[in-house]
Z-matrix of the N, CA and C atoms (Angstrom, degrees):
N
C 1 1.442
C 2 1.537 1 110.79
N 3 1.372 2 126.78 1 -47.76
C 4 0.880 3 146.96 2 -162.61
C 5 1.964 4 100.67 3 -74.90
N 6 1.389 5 111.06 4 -37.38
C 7 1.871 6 94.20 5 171.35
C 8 2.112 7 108.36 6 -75.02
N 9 1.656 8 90.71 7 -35.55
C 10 1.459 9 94.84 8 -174.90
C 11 1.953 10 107.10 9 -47.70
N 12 1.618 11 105.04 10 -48.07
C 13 1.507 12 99.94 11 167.94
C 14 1.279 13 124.38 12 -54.38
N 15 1.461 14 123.21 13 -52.45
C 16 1.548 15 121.50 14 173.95
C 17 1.347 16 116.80 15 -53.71
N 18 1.707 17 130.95 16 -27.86
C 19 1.545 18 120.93 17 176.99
C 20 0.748 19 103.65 18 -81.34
N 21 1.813 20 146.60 19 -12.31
C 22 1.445 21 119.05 20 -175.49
C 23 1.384 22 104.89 21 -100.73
N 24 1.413 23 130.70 22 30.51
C 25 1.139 24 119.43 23 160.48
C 26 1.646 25 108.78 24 -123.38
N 27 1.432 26 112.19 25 -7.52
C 28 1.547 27 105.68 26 -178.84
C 29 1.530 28 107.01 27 -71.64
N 30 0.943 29 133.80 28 -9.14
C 31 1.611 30 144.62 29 -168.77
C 32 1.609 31 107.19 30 -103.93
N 33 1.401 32 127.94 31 126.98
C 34 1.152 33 132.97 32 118.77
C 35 1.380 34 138.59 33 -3.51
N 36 0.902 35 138.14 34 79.25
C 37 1.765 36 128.64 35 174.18
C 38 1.437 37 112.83 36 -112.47
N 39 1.665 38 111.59 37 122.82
C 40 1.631 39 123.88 38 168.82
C 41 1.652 40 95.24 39 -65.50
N 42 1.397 41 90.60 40 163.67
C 43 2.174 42 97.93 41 158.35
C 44 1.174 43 107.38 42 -68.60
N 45 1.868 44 101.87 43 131.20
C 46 0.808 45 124.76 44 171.58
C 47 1.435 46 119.08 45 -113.61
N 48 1.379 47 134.98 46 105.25
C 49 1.728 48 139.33 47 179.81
C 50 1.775 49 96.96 48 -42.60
N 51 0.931 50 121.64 49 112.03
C 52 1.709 51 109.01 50 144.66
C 53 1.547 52 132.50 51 -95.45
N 54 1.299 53 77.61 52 -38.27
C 55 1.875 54 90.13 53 173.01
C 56 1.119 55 105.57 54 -124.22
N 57 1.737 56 134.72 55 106.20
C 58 1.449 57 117.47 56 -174.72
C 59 1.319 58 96.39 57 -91.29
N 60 1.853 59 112.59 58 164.21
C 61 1.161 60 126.80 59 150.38
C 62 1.737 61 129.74 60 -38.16
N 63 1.706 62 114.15 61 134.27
C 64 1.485 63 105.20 62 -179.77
C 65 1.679 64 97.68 63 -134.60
N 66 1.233 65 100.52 64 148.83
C 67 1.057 66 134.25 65 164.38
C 68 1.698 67 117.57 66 -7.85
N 69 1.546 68 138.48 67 105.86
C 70 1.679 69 119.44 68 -171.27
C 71 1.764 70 109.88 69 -112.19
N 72 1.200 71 104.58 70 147.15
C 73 1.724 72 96.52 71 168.87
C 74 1.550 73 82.33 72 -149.28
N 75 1.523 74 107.96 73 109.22
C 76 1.579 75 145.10 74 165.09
C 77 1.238 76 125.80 75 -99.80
N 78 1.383 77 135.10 76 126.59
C 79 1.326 78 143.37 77 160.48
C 80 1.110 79 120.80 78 -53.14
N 81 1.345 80 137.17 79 124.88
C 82 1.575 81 149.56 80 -167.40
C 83 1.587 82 91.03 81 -61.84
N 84 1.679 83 118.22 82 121.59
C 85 1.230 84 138.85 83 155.18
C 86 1.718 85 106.38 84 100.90
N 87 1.352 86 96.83 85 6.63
C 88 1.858 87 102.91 86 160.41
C 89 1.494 88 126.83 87 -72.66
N 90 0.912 89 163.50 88 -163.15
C 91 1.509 90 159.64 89 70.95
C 92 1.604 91 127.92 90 18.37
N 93 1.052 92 124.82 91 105.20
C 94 1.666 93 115.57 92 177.50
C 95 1.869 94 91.49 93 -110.21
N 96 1.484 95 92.32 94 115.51
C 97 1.654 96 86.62 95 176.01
C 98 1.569 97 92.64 96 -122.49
N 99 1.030 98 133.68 97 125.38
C 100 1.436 99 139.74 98 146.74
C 101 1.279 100 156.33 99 -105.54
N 102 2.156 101 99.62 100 81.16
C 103 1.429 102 99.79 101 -152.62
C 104 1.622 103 106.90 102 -78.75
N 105 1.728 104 73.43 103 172.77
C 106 2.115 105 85.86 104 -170.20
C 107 1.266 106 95.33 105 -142.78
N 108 1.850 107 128.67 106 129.36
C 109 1.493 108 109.85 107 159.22
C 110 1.563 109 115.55 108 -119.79
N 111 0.464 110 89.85 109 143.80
C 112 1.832 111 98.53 110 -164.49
C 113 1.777 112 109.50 111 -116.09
N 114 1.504 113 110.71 112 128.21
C 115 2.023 114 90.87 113 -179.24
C 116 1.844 115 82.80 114 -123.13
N 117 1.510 116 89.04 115 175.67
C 118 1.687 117 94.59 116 178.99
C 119 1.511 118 96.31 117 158.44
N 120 1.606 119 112.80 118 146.47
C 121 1.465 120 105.43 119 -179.73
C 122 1.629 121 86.90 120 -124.28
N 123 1.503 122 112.66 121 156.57
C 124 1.298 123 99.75 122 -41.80
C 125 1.538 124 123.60 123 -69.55
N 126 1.760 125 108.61 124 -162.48
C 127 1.555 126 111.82 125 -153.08
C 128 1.376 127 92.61 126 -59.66
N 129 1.232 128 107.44 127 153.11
C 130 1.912 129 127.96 128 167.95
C 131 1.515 130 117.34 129 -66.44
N 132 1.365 131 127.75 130 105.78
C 133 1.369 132 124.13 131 134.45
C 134 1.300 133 116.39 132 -15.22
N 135 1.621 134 112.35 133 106.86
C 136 1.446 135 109.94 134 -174.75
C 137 1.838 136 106.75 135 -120.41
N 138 1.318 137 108.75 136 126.56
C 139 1.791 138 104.21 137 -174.43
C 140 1.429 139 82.15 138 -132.82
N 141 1.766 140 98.88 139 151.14
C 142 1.424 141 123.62 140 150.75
C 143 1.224 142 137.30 141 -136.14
N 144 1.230 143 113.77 142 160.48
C 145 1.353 144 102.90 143 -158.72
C 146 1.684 145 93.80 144 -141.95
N 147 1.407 146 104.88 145 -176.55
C 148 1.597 147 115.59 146 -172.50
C 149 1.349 148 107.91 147 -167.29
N 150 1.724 149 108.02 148 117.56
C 151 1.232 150 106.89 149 -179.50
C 152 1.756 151 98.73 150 -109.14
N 153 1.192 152 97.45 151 123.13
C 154 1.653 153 105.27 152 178.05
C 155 1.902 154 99.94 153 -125.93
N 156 1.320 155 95.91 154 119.81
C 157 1.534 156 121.78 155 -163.38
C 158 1.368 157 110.46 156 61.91
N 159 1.868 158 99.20 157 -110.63
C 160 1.686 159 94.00 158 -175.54
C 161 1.734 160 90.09 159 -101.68
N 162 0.895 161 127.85 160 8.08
C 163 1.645 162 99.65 161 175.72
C 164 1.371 163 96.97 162 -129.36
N 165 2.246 164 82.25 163 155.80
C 166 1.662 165 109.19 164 -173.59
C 167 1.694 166 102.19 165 -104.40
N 168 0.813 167 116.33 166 121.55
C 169 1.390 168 121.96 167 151.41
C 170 1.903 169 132.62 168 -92.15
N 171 1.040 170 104.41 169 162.76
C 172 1.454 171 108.46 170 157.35
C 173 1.096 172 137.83 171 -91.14
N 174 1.670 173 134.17 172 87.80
C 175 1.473 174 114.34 173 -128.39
C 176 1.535 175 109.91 174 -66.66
N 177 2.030 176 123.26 175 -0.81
C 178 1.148 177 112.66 176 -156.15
C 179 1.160 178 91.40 177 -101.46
N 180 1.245 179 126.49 178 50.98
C 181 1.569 180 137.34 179 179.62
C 182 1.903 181 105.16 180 -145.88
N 183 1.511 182 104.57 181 8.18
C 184 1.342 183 97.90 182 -174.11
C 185 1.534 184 102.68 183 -121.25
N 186 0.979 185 118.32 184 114.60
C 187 1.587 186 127.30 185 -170.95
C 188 1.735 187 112.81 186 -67.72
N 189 1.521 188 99.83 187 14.47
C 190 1.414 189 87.94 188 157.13
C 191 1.582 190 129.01 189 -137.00
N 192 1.404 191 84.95 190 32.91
C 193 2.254 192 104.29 191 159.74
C 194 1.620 193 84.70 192 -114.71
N 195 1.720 194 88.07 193 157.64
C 196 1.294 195 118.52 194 132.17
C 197 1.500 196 118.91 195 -132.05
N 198 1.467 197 98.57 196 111.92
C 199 1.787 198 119.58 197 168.97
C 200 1.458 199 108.86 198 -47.60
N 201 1.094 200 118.06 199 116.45
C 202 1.312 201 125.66 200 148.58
C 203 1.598 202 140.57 201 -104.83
N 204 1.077 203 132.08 202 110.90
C 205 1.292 204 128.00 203 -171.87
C 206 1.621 205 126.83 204 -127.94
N 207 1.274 206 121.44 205 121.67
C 208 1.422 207 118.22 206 -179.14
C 209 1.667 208 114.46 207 -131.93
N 210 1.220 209 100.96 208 167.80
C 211 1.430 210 97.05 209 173.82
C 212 1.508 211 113.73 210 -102.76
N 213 1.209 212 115.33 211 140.67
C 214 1.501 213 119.70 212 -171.24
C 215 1.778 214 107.66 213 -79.62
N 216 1.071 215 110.38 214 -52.64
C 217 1.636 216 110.06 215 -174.22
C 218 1.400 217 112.12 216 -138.03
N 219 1.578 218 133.76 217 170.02
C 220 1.668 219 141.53 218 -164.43
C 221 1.563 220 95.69 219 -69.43
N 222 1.553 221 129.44 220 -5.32
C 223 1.172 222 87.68 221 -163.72
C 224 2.144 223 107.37 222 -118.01
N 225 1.498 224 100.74 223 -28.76
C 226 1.112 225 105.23 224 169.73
C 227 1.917 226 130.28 225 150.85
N 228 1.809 227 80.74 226 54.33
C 229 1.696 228 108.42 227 170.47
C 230 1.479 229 113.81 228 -93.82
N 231 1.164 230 127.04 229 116.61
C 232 1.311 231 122.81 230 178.45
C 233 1.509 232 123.54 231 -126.74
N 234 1.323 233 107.67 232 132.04
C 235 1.811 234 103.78 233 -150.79
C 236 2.243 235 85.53 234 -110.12
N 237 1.306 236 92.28 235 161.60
C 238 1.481 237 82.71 236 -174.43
C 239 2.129 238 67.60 237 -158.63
N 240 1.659 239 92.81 238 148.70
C 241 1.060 240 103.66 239 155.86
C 242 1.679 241 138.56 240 -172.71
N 243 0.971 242 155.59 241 89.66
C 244 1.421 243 154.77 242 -89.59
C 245 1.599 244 91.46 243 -110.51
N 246 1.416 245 165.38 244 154.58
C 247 1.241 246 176.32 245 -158.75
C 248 1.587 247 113.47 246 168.36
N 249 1.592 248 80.75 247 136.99
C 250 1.472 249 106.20 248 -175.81
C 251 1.618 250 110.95 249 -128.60
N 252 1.087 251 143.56 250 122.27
C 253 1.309 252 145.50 251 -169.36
C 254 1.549 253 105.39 252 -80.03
N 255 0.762 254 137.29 253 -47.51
C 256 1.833 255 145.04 254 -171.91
C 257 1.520 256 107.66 255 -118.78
N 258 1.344 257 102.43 256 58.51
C 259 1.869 258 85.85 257 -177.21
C 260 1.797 259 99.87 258 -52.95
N 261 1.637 260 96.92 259 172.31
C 262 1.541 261 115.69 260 150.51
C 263 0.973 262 108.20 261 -168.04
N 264 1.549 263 106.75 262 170.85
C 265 1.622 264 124.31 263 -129.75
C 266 1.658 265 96.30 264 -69.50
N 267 1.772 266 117.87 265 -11.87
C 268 1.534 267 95.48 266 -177.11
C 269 1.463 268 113.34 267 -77.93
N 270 1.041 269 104.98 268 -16.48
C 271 1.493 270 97.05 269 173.59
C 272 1.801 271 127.03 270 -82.98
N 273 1.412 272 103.26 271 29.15
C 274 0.951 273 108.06 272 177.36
C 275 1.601 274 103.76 273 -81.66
N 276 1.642 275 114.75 274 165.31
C 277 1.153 276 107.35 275 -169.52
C 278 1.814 277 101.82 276 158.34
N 279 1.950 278 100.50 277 175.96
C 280 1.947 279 100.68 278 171.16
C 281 1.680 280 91.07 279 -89.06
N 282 1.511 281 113.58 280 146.81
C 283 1.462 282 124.28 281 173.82
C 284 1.520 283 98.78 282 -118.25
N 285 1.420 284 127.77 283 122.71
C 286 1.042 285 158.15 284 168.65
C 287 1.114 286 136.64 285 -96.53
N 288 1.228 287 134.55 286 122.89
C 289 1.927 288 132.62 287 -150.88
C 290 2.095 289 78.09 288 -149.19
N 291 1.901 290 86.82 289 120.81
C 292 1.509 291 104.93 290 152.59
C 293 1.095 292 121.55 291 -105.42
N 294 1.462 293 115.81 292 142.10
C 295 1.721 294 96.28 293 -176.31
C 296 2.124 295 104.29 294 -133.78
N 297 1.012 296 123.69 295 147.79
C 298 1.631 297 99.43 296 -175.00
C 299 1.694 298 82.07 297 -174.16
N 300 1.497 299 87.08 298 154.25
C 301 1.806 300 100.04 299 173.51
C 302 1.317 301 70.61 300 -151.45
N 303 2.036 302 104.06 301 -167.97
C 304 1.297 303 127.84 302 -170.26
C 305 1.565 304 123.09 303 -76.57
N 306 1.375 305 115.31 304 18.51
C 307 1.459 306 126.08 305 169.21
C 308 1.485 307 105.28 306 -130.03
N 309 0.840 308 146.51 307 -20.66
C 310 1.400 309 145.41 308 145.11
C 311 1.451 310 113.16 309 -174.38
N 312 1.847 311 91.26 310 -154.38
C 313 2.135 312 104.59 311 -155.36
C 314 1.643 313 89.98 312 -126.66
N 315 1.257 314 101.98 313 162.77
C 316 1.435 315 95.46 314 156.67
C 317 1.520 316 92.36 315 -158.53
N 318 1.879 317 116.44 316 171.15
C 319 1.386 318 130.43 317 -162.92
C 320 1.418 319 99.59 318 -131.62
N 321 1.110 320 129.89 319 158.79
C 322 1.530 321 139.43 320 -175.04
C 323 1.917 322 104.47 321 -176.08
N 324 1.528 323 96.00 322 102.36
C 325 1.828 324 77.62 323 171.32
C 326 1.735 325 97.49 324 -138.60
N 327 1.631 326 92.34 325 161.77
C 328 1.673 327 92.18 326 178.92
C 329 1.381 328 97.77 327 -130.09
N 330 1.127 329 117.34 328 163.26
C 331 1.708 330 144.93 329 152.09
C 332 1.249 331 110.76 330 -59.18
N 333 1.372 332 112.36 331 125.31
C 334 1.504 333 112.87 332 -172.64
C 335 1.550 334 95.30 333 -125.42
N 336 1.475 335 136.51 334 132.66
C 337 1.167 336 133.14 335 157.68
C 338 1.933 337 126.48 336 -117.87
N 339 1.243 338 89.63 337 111.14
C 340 1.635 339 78.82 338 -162.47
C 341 2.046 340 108.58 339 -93.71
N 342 0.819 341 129.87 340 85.24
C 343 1.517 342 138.38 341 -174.77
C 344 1.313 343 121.59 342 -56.78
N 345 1.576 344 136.84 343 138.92
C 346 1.672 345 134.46 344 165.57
C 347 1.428 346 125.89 345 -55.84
């Protein structure tokens, strides 16, 4: 166990998508959960954002997610995911996840439609 830990840090890793973001059409006052897993050594800088009409925000500036993010295993799975308990329809919109450490970035966004 103990070499398997030491090789996954002698290596470099860009972001890597494992699970990309897909596409949502939600009922007003459901759950908007939008997982993302991302690997990369090291772990990825993960931001999101949300452009609903003409403006982009940062959703970790919008008081109605809470971001959650953990790491799945020692060597370099990283789950990130933005939740909202009561969506509604204004937060409909494109949802956007940046992800980048010191070997590169990567982009992943979906269409979110939240309906009455």
């Amino acid at each position: 166990m103990l070499n398997f830990l030491l090789s996954c840090y002698l290596y470099l890793v860009p972001t890597v998508i494992s699970r990309p973001l897909v596409n949502h059409t939600i009922v007003a006052g459901f759950t908007l959960d939008l997982a993302y897993i991302v690997n990369g050594l090291p772990l990825p800088v993960i931001k999101w954002f949300v452009q609903v009409e003409e403006h982009k925000e940062h959703v970790m500036n919008n008081m109605d997610f809470n971001i959650t993010q953990s790491t799945y295993n020692p060597c370099n799975q990283h789950y990130s995911t933005p939740r909202t308990l009561n969506a509604r329809p204004l937060l409909t919109g494109v949802y956007t996840c940046i992800t980048s450490n010191v070997v590169g970035s990567g982009t992943e966004s979906a269409a979110v439609s939240i309906v009455s």
